[in-house]
C-alpha positions, -999 to 999 in steps of 0.1 A, spaced: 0 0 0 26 20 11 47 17 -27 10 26 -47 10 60 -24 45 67 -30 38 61 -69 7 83 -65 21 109 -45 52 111 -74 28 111 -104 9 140 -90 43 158 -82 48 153 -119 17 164 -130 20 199 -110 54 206 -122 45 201 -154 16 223 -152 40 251 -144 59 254 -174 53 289 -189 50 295 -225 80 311 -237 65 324 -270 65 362 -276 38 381 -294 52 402 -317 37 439 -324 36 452 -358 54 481 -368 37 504 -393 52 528 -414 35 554 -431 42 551 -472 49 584 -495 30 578 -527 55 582 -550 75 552 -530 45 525 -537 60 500 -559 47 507 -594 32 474 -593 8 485 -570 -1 518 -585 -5 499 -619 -29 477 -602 -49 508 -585 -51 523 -622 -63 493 -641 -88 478 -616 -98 504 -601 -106 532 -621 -119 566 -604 -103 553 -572 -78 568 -562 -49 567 -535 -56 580 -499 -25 573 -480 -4 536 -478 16 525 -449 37 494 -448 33 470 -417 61 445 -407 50 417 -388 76 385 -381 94 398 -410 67 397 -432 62 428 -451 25 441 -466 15 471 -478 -20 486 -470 -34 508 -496 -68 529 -490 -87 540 -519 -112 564 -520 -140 569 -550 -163 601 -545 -196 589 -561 -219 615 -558 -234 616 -523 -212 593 -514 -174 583 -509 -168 544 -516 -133 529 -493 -116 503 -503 -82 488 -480 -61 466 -508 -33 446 -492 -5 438 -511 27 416 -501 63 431 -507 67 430 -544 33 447 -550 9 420 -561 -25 421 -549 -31 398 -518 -66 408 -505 -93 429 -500 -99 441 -463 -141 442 -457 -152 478 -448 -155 486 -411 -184 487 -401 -211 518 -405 -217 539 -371 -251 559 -366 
């Protein structure tokens, strides 16, 4: 009886210890850095020009996160009433990646 405590009382030693451990991982911030226009790859600005017409440039940044480099481009479109956004993200070389859905309307 006295060896199955012993072996109980070691696996739950075990089991704390092990329960300890801390994760060693580090979250890494982004760094964003505001982009002049006429530093956009011209891949990018060829893209803005051919599928999307009327649009035009807002501002760019370029945001480095674990070394991997994207840039943001905001368009904006005034339609009448209106002014249409679009957020293009494009990886280092300047081809088109995505397009970022439009935040959400506020009343």
């Amino acid at each position: 009886m006295k060896k199955v405590l012993f072996v109980l009382v070691l696996f739950m030693a075990a089991l704390v210890v092990n329960a300890q451990t801390q994760d060693t991982t580090k979250q890494v911030k982004p760094t964003i850095t505001v982009v002049k226009l006429a530093d956009l790859p011209v891949a990018i600005t060829d893209n803005v020009a051919k599928d999307y017409a009327g649009f035009n440039i807002k501002d760019a940044t370029l945001t480095n996160t674990d070394n991997v480099l994207t840039y943001n481009v905001v368009l904006v479109n005034k339609i009448a009433t209106e002014t249409a956004t679009e957020t293009l993200v494009y990886d280092k070389d300047g081809k088109f990646v995505k397009k970022l859905p439009p935040p959400p309307k506020i009343n």
